[in-house]
DSSP file (Angstrom, degrees, kcal/mol; ACC not computed):
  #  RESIDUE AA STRUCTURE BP1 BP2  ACC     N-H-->O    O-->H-N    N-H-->O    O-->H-N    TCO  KAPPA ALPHA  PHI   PSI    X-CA   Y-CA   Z-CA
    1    1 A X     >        0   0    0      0, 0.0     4,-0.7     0, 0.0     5,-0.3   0.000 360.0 360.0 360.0 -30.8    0.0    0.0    0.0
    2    2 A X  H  >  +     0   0    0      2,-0.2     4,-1.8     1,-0.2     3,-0.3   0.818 360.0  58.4-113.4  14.3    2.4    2.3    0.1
    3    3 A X  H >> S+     0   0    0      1,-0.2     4,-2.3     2,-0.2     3,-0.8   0.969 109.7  52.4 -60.0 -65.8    4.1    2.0   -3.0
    4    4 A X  H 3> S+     0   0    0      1,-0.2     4,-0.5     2,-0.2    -2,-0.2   0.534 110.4  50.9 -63.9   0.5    0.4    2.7   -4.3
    5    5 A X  H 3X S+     0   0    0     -4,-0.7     4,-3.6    -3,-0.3    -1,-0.2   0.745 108.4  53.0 -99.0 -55.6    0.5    5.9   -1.9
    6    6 A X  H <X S+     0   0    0     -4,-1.8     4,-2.5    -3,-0.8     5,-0.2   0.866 106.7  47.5 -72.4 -29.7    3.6    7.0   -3.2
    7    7 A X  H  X S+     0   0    0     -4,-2.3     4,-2.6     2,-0.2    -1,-0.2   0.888 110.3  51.4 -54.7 -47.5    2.8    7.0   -6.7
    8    8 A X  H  X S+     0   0    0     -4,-0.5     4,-1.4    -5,-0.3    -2,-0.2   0.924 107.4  50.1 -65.3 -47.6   -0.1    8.7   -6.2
    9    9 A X  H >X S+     0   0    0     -4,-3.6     3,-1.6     2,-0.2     4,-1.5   0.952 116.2  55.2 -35.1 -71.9    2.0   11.5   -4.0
   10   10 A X  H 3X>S+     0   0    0     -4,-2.5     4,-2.0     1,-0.3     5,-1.7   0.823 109.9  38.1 -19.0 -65.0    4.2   11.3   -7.5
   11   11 A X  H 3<5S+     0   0    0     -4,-2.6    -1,-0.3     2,-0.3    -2,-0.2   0.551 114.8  51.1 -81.1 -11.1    1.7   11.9   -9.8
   12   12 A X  H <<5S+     0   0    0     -3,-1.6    -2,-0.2    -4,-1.4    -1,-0.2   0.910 109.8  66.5 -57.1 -78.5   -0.3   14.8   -7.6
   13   13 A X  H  <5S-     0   0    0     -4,-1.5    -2,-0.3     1,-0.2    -3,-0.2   0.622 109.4-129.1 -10.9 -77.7    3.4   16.0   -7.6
   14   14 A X  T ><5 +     0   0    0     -4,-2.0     3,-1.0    -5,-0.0    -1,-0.2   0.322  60.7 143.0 112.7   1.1    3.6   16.7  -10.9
   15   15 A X  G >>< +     0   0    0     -5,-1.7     3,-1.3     1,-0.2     4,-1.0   0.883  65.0  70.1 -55.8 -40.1    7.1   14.3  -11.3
   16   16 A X  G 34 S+     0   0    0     -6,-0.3     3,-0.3     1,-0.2    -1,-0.2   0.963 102.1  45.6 -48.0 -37.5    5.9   13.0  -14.7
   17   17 A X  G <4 S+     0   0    0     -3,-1.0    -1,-0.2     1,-0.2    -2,-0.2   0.324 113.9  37.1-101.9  13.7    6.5   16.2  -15.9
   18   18 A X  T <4 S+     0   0    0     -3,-1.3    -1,-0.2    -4,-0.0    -2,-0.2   0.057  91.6 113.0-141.5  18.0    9.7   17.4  -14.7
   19   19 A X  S  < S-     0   0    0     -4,-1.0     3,-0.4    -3,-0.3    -3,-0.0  -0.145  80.3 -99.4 -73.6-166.0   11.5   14.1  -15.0
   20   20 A X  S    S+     0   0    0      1,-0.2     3,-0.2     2,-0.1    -1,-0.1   0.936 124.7  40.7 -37.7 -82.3   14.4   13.2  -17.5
   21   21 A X  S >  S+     0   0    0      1,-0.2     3,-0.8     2,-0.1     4,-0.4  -0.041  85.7 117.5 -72.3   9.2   12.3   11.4  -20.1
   22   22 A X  T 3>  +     0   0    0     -3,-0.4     4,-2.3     1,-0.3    -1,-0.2   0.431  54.3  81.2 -75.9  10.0    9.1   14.3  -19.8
   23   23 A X  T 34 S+     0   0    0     -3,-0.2    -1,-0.3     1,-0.2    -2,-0.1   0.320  92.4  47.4-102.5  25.3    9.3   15.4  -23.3
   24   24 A X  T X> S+     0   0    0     -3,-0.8     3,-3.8     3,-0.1     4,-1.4   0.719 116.6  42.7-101.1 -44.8    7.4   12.5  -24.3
   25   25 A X  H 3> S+     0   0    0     -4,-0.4     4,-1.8     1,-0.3     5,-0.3   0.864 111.8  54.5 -15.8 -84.0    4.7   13.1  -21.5
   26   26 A X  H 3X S+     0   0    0     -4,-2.3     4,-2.4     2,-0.3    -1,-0.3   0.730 109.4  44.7 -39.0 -46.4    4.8   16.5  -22.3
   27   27 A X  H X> S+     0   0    0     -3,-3.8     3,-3.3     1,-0.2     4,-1.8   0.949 114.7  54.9 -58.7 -69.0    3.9   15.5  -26.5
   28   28 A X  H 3X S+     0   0    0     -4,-1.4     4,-2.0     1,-0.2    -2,-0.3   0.655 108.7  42.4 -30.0 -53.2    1.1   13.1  -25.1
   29   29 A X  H 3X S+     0   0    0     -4,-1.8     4,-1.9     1,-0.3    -1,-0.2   0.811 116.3  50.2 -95.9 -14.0   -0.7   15.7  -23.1
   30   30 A X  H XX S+     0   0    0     -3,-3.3     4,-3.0    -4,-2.4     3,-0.5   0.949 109.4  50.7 -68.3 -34.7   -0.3   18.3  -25.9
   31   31 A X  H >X S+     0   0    0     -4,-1.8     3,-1.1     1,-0.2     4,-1.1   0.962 115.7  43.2 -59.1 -52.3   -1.7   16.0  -28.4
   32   32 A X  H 3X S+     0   0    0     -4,-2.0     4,-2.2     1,-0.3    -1,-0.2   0.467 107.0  54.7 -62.7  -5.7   -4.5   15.4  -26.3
   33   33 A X  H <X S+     0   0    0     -4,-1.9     4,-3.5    -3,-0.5    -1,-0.3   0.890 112.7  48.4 -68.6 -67.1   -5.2   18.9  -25.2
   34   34 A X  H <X S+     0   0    0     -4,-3.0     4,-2.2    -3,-1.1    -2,-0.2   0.781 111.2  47.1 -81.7 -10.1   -5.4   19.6  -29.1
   35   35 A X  H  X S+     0   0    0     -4,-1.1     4,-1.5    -5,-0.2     5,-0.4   0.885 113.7  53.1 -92.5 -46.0   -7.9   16.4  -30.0
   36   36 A X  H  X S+     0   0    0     -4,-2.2     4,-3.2     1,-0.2    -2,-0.2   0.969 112.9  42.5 -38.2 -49.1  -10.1   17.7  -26.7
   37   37 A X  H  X S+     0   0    0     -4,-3.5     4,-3.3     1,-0.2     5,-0.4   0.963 107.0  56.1 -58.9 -44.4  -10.0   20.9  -28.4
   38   38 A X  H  X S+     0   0    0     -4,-2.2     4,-3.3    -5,-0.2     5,-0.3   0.957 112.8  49.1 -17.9 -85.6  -10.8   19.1  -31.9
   39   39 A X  H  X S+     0   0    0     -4,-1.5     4,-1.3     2,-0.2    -1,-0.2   0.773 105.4  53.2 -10.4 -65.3  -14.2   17.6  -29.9
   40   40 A X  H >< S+     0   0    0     -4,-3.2     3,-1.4    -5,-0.4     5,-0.3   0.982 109.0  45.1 -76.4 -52.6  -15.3   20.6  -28.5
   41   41 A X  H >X S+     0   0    0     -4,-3.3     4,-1.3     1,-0.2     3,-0.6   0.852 119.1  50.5 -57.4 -21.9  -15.4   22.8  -32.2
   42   42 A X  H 3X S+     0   0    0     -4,-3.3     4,-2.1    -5,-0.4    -1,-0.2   0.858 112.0  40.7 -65.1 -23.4  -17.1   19.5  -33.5
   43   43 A X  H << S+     0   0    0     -3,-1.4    -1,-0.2    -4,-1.3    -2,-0.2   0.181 118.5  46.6-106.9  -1.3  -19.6   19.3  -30.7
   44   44 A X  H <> S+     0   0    0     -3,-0.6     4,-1.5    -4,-0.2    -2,-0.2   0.520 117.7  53.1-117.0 -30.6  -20.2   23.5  -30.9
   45   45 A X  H  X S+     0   0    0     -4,-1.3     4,-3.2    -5,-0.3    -2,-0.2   0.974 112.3  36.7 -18.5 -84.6  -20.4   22.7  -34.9
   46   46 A X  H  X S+     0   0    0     -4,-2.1     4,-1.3     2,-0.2    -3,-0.1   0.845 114.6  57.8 -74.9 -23.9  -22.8   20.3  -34.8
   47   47 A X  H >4 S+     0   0    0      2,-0.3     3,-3.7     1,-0.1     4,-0.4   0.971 113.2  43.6  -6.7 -99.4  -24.7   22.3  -31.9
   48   48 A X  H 3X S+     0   0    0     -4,-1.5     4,-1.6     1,-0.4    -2,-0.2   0.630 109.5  52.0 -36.0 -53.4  -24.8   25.2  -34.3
   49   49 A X  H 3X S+     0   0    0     -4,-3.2     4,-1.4     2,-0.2    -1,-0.4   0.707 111.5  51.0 -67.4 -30.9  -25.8   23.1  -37.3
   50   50 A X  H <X S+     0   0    0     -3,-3.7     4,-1.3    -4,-1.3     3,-0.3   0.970 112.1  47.9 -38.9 -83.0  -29.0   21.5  -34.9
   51   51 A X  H  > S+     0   0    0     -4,-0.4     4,-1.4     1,-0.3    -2,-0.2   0.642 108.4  49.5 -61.9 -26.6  -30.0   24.7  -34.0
   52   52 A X  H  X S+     0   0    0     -4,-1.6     4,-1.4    -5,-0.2     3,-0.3   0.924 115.6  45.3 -63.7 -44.3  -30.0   26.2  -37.7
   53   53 A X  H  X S+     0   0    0     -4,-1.4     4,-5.3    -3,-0.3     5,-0.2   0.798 115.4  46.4 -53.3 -33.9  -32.2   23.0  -39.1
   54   54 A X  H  X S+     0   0    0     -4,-1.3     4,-0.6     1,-0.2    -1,-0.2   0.938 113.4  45.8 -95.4 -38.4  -34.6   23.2  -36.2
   55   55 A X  H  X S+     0   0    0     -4,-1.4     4,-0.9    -3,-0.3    -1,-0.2   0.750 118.0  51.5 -82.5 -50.4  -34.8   27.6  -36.7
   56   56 A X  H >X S+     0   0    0     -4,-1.4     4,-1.5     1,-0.3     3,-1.2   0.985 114.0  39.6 -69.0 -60.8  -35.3   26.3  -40.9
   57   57 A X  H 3X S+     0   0    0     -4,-5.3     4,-1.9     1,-0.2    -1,-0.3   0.696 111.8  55.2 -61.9  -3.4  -38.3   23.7  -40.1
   58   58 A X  H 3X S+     0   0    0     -4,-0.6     4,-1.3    -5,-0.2    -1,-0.2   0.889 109.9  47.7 -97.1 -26.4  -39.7   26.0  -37.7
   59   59 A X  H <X S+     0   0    0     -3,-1.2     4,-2.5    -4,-0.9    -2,-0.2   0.944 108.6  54.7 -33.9 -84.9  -39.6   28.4  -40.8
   60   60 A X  H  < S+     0   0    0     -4,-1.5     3,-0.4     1,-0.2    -2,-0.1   0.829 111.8  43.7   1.4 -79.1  -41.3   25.9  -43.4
   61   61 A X  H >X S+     0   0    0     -4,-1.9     4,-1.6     1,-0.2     3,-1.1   0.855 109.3  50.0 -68.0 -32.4  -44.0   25.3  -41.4
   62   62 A X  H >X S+     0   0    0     -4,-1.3     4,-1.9     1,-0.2     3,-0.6   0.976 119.0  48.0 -57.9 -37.1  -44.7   29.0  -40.4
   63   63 A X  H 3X S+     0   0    0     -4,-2.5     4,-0.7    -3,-0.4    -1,-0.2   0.434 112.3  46.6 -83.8   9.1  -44.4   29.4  -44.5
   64   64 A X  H <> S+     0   0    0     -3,-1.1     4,-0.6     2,-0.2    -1,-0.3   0.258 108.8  55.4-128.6   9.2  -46.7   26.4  -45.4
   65   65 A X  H <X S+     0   0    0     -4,-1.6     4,-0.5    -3,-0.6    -2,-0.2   0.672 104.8  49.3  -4.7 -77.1  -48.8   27.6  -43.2
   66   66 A X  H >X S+     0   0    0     -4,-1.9     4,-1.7    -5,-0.3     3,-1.7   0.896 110.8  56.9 -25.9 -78.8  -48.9   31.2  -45.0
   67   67 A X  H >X S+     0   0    0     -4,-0.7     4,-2.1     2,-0.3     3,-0.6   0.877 102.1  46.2 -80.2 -67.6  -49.5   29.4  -48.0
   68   68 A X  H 3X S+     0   0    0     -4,-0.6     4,-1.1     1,-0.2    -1,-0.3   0.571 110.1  60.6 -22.7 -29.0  -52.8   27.3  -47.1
   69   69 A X  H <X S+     0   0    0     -3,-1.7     4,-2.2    -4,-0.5    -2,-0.3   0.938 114.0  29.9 -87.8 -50.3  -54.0   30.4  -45.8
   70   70 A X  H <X S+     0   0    0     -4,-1.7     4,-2.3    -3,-0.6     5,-0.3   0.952 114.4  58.1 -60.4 -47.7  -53.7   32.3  -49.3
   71   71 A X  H  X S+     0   0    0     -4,-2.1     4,-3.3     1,-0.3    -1,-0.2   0.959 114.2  37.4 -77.9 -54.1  -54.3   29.4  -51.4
   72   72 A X  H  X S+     0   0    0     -4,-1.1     4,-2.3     2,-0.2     5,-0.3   0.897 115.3  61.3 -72.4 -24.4  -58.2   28.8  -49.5
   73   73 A X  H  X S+     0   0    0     -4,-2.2     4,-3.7     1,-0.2    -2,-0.2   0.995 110.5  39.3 -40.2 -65.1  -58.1   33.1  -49.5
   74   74 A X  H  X S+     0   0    0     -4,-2.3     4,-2.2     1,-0.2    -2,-0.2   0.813 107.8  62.2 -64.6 -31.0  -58.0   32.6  -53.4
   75   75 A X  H >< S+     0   0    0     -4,-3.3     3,-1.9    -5,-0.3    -1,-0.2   0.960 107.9  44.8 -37.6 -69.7  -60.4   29.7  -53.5
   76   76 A X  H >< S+     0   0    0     -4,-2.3     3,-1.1     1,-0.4     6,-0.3   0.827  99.6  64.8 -80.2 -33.0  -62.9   31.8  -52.3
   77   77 A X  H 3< S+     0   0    0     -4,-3.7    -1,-0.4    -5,-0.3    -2,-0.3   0.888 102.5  58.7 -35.0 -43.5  -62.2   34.6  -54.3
   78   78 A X  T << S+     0   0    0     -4,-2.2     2,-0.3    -3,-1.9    -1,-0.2   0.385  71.6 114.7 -66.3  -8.1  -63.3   32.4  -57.1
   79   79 A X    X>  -     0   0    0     -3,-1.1     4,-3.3    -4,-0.1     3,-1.8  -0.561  65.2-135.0 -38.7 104.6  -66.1   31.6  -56.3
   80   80 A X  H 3> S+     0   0    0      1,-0.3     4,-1.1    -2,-0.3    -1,-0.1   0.760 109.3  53.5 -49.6 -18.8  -69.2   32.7  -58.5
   81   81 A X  H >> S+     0   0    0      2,-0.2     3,-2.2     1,-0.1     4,-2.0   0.990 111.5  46.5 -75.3 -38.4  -71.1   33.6  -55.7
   82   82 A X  H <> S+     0   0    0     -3,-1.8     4,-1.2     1,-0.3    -2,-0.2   0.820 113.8  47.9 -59.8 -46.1  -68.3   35.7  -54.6
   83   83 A X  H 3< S+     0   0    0     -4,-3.3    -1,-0.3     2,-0.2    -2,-0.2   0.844 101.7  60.0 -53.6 -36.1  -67.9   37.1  -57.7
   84   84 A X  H <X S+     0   0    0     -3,-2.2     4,-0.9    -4,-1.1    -2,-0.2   0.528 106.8  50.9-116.7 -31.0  -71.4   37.8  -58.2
   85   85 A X  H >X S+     0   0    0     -4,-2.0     4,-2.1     1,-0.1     3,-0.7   0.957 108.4  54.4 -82.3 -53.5  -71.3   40.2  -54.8
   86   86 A X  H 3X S+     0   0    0     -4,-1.2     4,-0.7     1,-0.3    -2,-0.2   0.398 106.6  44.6  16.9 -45.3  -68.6   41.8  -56.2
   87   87 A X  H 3>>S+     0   0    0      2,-0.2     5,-0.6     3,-0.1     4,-0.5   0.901 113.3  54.0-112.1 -55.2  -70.2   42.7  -59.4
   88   88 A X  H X<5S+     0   0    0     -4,-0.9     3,-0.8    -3,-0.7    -2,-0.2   0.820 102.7  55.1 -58.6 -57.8  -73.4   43.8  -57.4
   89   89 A X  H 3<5S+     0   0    0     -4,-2.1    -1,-0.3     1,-0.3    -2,-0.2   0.993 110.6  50.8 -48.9 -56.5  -71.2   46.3  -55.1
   90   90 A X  H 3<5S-     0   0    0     -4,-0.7    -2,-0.3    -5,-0.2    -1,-0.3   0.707 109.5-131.4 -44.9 -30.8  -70.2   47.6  -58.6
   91   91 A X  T <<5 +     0   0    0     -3,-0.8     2,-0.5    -4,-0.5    -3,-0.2   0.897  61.0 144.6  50.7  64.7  -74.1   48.0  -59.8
   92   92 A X      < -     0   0    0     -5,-0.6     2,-0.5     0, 0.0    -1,-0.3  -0.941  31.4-168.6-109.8 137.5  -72.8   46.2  -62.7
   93   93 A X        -     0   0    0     -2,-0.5     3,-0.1    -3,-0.1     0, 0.0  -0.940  28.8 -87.6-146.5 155.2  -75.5   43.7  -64.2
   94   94 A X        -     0   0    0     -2,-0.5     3,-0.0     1,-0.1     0, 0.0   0.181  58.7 -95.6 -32.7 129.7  -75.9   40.7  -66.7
   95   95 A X        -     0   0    0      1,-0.1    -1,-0.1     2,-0.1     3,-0.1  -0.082  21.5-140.6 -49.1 163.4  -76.6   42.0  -70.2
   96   96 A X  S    S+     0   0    0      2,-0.1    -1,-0.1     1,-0.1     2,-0.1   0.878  88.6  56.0 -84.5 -64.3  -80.4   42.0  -71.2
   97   97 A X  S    S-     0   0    0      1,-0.1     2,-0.2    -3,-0.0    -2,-0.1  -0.343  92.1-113.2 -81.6 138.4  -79.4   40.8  -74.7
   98   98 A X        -     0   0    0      1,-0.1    -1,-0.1    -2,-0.1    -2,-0.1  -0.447  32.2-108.6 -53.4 142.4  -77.4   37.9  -75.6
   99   99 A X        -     0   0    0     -2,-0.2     2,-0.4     1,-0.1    -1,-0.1  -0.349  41.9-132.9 -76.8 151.7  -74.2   38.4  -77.0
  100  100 A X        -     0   0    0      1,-0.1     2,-0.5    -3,-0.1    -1,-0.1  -0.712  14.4-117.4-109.1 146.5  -74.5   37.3  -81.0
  101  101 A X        -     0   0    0     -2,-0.4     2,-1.0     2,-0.0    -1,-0.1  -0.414  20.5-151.9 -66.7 124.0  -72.1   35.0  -82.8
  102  102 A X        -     0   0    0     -2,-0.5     2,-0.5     2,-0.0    -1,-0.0  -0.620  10.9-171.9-100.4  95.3  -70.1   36.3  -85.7
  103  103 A X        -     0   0    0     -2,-1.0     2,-0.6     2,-0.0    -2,-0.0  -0.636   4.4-166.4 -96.6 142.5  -69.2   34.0  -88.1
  104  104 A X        -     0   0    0     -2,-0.5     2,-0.4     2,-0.0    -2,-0.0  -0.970   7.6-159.9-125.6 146.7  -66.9   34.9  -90.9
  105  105 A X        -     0   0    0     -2,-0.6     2,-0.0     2,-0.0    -2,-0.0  -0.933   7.2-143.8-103.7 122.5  -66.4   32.6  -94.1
  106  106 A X        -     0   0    0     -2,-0.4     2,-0.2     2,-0.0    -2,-0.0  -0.596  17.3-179.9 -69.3 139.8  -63.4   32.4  -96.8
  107  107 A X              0   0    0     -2,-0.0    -2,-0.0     1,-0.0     0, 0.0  -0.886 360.0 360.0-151.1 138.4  -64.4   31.8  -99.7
  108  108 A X              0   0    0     -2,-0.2    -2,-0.0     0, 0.0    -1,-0.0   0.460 360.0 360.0-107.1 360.0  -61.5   31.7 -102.3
């Protein structure tokens, strides 16, 4: 037990890192300092990318939304009855006479 005590003292100590042999320690904890860093701009990346998608659909729908509401707007604008107050507000009304055909013939 107290070899494992004293290791542990060691390695609180900070002796890995000031030994002989620490400039490999020393590579190891950079590399791994720079793939944590790696992590975290992939994981604030994909974050980012999440929040844009969710921002997009939320978008869509607000604009297909939009759209259902004009599209049954126009319906009912089309609508002969609708039309036919319309025309009435105007004090426009349907000819008495029919409208007459014209036909015109070649003859060569």
């Amino acid at each position: 037990m107290s070899k494992f005590k004293n290791s542990i003292y060691q390695l609180l100590k900070g002796d890995f890192l000031v030994n002989e042999d620490s400039f490999k320690n020393w590579r190891f904890m950079l590399f791994m300092v720079m793939l944590m860093m790696v992590m975290i701009a992939s994981s604030h990346s994909s974050d980012k990318k999440v929040m844009e998608i969710a921002k997009l659909n939320k978008k869509v729908k607000q604009l297909r939304s939009e759209f259902v509401d004009t599209r049954s707007t126009s319906m009912n604008l089309k609508l002969e009855s609708t039309i036919k107050i319309k025309v009435l507000e105007l004090e426009l009304k349907p000819s008495e006479t029919p409208p007459q055909v014209i036909r015109v013939t070649h003859k060569k």
